[in-house]
N, C-alpha and C positions, 0 to 999 in steps of 0.2 A: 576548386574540386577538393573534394575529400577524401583523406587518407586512411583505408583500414589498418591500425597497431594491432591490433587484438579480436582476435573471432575466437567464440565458445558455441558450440554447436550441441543443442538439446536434443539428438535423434534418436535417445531411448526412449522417448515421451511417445504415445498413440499420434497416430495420425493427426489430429485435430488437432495439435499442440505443439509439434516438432519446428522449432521456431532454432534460428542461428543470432545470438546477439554479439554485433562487434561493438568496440570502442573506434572512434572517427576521427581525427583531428582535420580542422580545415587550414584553410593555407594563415590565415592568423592564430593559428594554434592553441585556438580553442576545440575543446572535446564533446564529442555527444556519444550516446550510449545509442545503438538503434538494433532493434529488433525486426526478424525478416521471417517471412515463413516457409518454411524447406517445403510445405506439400500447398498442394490444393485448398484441402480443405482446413486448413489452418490460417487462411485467410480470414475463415469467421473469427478465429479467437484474436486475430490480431486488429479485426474494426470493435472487438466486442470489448478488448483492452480502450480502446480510445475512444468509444460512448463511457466507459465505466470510469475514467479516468475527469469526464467533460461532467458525469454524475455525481462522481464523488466530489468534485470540487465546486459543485453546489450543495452539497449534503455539507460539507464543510466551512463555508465561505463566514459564517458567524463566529468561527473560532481558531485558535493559534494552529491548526493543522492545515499543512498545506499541499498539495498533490505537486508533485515534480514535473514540472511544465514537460509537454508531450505534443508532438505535432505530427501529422500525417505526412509521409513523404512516399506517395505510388500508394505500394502494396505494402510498403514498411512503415513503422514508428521510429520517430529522433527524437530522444529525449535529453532535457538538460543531464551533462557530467556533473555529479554534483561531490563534492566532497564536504569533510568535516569531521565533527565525532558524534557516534551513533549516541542514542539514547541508552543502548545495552553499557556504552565503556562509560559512559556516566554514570548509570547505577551502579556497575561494579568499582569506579571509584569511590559512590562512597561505601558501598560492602567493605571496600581494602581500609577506609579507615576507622571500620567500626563504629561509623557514623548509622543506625538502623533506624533510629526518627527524619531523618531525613532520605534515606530511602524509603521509606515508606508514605511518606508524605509527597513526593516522587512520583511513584507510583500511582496514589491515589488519585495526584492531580492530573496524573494522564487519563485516567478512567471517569473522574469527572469531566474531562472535556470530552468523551469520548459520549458517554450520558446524556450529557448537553445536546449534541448533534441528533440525536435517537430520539424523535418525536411521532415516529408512526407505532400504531400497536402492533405487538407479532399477531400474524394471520398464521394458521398451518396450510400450507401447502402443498402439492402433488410434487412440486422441484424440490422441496424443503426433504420431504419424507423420499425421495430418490437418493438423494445427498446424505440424509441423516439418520437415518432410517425412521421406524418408528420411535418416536419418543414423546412424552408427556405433550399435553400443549399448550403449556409457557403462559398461562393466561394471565396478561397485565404487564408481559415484558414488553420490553419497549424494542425496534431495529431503524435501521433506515430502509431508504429503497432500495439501495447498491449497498454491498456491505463487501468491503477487504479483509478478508480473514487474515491475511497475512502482515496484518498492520501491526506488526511486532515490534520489538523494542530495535534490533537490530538494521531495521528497515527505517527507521526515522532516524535522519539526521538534524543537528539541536542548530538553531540559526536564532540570532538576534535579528529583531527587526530595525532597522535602522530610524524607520520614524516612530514608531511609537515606543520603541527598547523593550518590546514584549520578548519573551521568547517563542519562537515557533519549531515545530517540528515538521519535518518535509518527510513524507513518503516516499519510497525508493523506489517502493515496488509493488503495483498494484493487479499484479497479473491474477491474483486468485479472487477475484471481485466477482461477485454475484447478484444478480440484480432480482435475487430472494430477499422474503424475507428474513430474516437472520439474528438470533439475537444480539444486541450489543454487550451481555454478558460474557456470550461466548469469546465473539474478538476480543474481549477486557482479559478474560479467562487463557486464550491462547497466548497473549502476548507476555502473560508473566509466567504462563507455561513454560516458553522458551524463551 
């Protein structure tokens, strides 16, 4: 059986969204992260997390980005505890030494695997222009099918691969996924936003 250490409960969100995530530990004291939904209708976003989750990690599966394994439990999601250092406290070490070719370079190579993955053309959309309003229409950008906007630096944590010694970044958190199309500039754009 497992143990809640830790509930944070999201109930200033709408309806759709108001979801409670505890931390778990089981009786070998290992940890999962699991998200539950406080209402009804926030059931949709919580099966809509784990198609988006089952999407992205075929939209990713050719490259060092990895989705933080997720498994259905009822009406909940258990996802791995994952620890480590995010992508953010790595750039800001080298920011702290002054090091800017190598942040940069960084940087770049996250955006080129991000590129990589982004082989569908942008379509404009009726979801798109709800979400984004009007705006130009991107002609020759490239998105996926499922796109995480929230694939930020802080949200990936930096993992060696142990067979091939690549390094990989694991996603933390994919709850703002949409299965628009989306530009891949944009997520490139957000995540050095913040």
């Amino acid at each position: 059986m497992k143990k809640i250490i830790y509930s944070k409960y999201s109930n200033d969100r709408s309806e759709d969204y108001k979801i409670r995530t505890d931390i778990v530990v089981d009786e070998n004291g290992k940890r999962y992260a699991r998200k539950s939904p406080l209402t009804e209708k926030c059931k949709t976003h919580i099966n809509a997390m784990y198609e988006n989750y089952l999407g992205l990690t075929e939209e990713f599966c050719d490259t060092n980005i990895r989705m933080n394994r997720c498994e259905k439990d009822g009406d909940a999601l258990e996802f791995e505890y994952v620890e480590g250092k995010t992508y953010e406290v790595y750039l800001d070490e080298l920011l702290e030494k002054d090091d800017a070719e190598s942040f940069i370079d960084a940087v770049r190579k996250y955006v080129d695997v991000l590129k990589s993955a982004a082989v569908e053309d942008f379509v404009m959309t009726d979801a798109f222009r709800k979400m984004f309003g009007d705006t130009p229409n991107f002609a020759g950008a490239k998105c996926l099918k499922i796109s995480d906007v929230d694939m930020i630096f802080p949200n990936l944590v930096i993992h060696k691969n142990e067979t091939t010694g690549e390094v990989e970044w694991e996603v933390l958190d994919y709850e703002r996924s949409h299965s628009i199309p989306i530009r891949m500039d944009f997520v490139s754009f957000r995540a050095f936003h913040y």
